[in-house]
C-alpha positions as CSV (number, residue, x, y, z in Angstrom):
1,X,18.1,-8.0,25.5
2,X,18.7,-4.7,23.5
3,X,16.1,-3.8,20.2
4,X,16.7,-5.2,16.9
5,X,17.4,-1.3,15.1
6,X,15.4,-1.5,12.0
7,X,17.4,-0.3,8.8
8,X,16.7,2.6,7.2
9,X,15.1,3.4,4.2
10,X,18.0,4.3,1.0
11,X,17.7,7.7,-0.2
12,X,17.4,6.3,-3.7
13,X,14.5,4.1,-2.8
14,X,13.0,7.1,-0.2
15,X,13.7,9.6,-3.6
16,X,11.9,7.2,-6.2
17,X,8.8,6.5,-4.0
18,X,8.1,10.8,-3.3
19,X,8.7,11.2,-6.8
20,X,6.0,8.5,-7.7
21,X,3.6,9.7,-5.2
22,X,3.9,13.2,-6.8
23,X,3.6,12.2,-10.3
24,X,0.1,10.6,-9.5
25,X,-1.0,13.1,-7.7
26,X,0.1,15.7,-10.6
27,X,-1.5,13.1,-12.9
28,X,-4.9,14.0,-10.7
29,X,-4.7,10.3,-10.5
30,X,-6.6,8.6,-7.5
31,X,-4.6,5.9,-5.4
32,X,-4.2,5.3,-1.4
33,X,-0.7,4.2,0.1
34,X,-0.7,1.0,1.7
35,X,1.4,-1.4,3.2
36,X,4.6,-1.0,5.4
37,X,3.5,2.8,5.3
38,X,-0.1,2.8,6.4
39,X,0.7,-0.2,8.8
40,X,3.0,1.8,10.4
41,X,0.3,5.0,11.0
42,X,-1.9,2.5,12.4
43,X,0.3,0.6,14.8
44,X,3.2,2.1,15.7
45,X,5.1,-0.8,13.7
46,X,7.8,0.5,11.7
47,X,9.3,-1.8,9.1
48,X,10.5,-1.4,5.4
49,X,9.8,-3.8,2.8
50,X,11.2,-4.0,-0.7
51,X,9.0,-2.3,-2.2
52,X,5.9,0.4,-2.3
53,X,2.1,-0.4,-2.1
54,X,-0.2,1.7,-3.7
55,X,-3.6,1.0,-4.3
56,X,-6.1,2.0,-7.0
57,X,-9.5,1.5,-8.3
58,X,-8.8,-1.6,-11.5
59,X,-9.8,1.2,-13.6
60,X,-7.4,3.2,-13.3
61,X,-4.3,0.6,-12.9
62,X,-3.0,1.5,-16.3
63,X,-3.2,5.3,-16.1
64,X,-1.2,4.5,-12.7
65,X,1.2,2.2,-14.7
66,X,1.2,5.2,-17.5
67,X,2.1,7.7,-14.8
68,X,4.7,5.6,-13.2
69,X,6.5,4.4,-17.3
70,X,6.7,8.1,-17.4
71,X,9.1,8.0,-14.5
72,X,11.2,5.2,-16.5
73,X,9.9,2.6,-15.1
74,X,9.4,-0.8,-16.7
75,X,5.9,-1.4,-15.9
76,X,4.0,-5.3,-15.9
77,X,0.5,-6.7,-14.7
78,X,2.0,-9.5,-12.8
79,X,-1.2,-11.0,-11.6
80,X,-3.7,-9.5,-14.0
81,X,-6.4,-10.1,-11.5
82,X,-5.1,-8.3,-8.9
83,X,-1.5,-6.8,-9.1
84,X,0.5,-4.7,-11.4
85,X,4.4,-3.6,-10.5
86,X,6.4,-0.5,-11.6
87,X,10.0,-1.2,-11.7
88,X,13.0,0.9,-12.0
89,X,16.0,-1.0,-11.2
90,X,15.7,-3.0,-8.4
91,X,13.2,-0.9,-6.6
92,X,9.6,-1.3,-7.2
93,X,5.9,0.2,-6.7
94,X,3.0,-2.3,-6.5
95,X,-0.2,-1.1,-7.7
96,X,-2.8,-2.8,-6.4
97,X,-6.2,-2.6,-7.4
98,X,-7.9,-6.5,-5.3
99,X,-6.7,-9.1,-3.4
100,X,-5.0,-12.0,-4.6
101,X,-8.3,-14.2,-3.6
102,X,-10.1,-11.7,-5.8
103,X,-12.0,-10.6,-1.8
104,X,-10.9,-7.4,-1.3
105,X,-11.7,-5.3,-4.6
106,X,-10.5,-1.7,-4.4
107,X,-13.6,0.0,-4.3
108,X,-15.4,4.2,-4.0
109,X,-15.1,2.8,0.3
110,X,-11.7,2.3,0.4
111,X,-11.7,6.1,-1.1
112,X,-14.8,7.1,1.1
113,X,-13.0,6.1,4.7
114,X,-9.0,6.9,3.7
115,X,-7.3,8.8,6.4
116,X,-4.8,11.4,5.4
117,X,-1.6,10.9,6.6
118,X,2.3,11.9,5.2
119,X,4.3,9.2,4.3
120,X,7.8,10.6,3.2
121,X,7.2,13.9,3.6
122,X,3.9,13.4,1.3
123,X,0.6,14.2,2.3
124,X,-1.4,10.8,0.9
125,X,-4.7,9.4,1.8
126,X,-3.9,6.6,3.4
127,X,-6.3,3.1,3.0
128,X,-8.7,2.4,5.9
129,X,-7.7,0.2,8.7
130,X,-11.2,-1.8,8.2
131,X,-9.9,-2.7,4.7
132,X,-6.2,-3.4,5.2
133,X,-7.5,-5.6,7.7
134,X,-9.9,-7.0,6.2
135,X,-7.2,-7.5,3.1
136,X,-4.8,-9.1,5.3
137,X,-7.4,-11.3,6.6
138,X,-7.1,-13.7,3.4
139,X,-3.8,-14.0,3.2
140,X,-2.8,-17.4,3.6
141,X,0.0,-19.0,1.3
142,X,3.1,-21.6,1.6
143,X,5.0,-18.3,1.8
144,X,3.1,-15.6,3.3
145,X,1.0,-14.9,6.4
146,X,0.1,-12.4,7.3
147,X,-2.0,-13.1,10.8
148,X,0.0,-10.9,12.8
149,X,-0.3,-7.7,11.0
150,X,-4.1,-8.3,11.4
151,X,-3.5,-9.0,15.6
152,X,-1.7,-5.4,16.1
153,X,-4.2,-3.7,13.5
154,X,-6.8,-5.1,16.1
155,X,-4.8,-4.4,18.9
156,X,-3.6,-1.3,18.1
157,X,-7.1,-0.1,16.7
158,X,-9.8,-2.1,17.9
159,X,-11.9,0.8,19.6
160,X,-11.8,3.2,16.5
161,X,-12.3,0.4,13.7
162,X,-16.3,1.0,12.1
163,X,-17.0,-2.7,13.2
164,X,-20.4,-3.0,11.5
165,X,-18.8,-1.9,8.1
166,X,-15.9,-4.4,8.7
């Protein structure tokens, strides 16, 4: 049975999220890159989703938002406990500062054990395995689980994950 090819990221999409990556990191601003991006570095997995994860300390979710309305982006706390978006047409940045459980709070760790990576050409710290695991962990809705991405983080990372701070 031949691979499934995975699509590739637009330009315009590939464009918006270098160019919101640079303004935070012009702003001096402190965020990690999450999601589809770091997933991949840690498992091989490549996949785009519709949008961007960042993630920040909750205390600095609206400078982020600032940085990103600067962009002309329509900016929103969706879930004020845990998730704010940055929208410019129909793309879109998730700033993330918790889990939706309230669990996972972005904290000085996430910052302390980031690994650099490049994501789009970018060089971003990128947030730890340990916490994206232990973030995906919880997530359990009607719509959403996310049970696998935990099995290949474990799988794929298992004997370099810091176990006792998991």
């Amino acid at each position: 049975m031949a691979q499934k090819q995975m699509p590739m990221l637009d330009p315009e999409s590939a464009d918006f999220y270098r160019r919101a990556m640079r303004a935070m990191i012009g702003a001096g601003l402190p965020f990690l890159v999450g999601g589809a991006y770091a997933f991949e570095r840690y498992t091989g997995i490549a996949r785009h989703t519709k949008d961007f994860d960042i993630f920040v300390r909750e205390s600095d979710c609206e400078r982020a938002l600032e940085v990103l309305a600067a962009l002309g982006c329509r900016t929103e706390r969706t879930f004020p406990h845990w998730l704010a978006k940055a929208h410019l047409g129909e793309r879109f940045v998730d700033v993330i500062y918790s889990a939706g459980s309230g669990i996972a709070v972005v904290d000085e760790e996430w910052f302390t054990h980031a690994e650099e990576g490049t994501v789009l050409e970018v060089p971003v710290p990128l947030i730890p395995a340990e916490e994206m695991i232990w973030s995906k962990a919880f997530v359990q809705e009607r719509e959403r689980y996310d049970g696998a991405d935990v099995m290949h983080l474990l799988h794929c990372r298992a004997e370099r994950l810091d176990w006792k701070r998991m």
